[in-house]
C-alpha positions as CSV (number, residue, x, y, z in Angstrom):
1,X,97.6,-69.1,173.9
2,X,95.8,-67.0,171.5
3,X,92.7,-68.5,169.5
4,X,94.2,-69.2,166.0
5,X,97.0,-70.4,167.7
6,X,94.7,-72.9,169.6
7,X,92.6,-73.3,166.6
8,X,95.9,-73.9,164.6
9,X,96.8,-77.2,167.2
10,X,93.4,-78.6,166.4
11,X,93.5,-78.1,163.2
12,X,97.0,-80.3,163.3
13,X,96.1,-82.8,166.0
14,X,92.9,-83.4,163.6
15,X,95.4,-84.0,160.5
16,X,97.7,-86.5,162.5
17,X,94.8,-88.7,163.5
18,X,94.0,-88.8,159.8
19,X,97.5,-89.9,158.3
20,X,98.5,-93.5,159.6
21,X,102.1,-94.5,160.3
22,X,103.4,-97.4,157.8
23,X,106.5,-98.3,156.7
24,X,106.9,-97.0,152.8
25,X,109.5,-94.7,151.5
26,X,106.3,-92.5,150.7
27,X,106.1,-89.5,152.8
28,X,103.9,-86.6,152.8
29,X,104.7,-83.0,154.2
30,X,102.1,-81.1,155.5
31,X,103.6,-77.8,156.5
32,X,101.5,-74.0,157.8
33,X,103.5,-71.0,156.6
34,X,101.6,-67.9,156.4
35,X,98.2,-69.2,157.3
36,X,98.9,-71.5,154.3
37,X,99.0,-75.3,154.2
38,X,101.1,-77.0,151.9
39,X,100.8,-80.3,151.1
40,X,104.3,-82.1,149.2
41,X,104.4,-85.5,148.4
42,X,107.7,-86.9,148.3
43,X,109.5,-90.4,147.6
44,X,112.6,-90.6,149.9
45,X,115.8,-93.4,148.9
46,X,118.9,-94.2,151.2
47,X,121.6,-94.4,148.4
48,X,124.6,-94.8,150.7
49,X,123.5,-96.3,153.5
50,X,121.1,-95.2,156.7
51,X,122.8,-92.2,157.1
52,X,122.1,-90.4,153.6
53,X,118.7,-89.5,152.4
54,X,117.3,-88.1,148.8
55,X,114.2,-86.8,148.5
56,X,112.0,-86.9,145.7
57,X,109.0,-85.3,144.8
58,X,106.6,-87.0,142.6
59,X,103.5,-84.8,143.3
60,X,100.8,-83.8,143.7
61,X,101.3,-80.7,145.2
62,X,99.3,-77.9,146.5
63,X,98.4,-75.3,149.3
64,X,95.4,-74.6,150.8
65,X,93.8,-72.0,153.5
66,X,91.9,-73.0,156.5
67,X,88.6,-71.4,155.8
68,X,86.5,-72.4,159.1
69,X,86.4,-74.8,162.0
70,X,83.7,-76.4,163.2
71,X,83.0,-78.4,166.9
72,X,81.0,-80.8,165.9
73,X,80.9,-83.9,162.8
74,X,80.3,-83.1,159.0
75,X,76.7,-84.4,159.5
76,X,75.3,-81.5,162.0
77,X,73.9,-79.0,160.3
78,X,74.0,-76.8,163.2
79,X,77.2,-77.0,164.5
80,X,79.0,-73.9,166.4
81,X,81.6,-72.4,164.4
82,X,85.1,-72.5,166.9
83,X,87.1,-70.2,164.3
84,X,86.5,-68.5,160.9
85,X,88.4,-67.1,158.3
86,X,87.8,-62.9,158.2
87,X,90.2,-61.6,156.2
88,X,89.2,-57.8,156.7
89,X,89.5,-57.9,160.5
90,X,91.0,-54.9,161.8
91,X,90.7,-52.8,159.1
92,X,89.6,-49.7,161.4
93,X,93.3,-49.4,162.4
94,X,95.0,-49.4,159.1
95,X,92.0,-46.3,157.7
96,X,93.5,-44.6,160.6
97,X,97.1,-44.7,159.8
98,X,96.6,-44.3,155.8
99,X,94.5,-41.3,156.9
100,X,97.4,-39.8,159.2
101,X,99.4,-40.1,156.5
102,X,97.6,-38.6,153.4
103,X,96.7,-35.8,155.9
């Protein structure tokens, strides 16, 4: 497993632990696509029975980017960083192939 895909079930597990099952027609999405987050929130009704659901959203909604994990609790100052955000990572490659092809 690579490390943003490891740093990716963290970042889940982490979410799940945080979000409580109860039984409300409430539910909210958190979904990664892209490296992006998006959080839905949605009202769900059964209008025919168990078998047929409508959602509803009724907001707020938005999407976010992880930025950086840290091991550790918000309080240490000096945590170790397990994963960061670099968005200009392997840049070296792409030079070389818009060089070979101006050239």
């Amino acid at each position: 497993m690579t490390g943003a895909r490891r740093a990716g079930s963290r970042h889940r597990e982490r979410r799940r632990s945080l979000l409580r099952r109860a039984r409300s027609k409430r539910v909210i999405t958190l979904a990664n696509q892209s490296d992006f987050i998006s959080f839905r929130h949605h009202v769900f009704e059964k209008p025919r029975g168990a078998k047929s659901v409508e959602l509803k959203e009724v907001g707020p909604r938005f999407e976010m980017r992880l930025f950086q994990i840290k091991l550790g609790t918000m309080e240490q100052q000096e945590a170790e960083s397990e994963w960061s955000l670099r968005p200009y990572m392997r840049s070296g490659k792409k030079a070389k192939l818009s060089s070979a092809a101006k050239a």
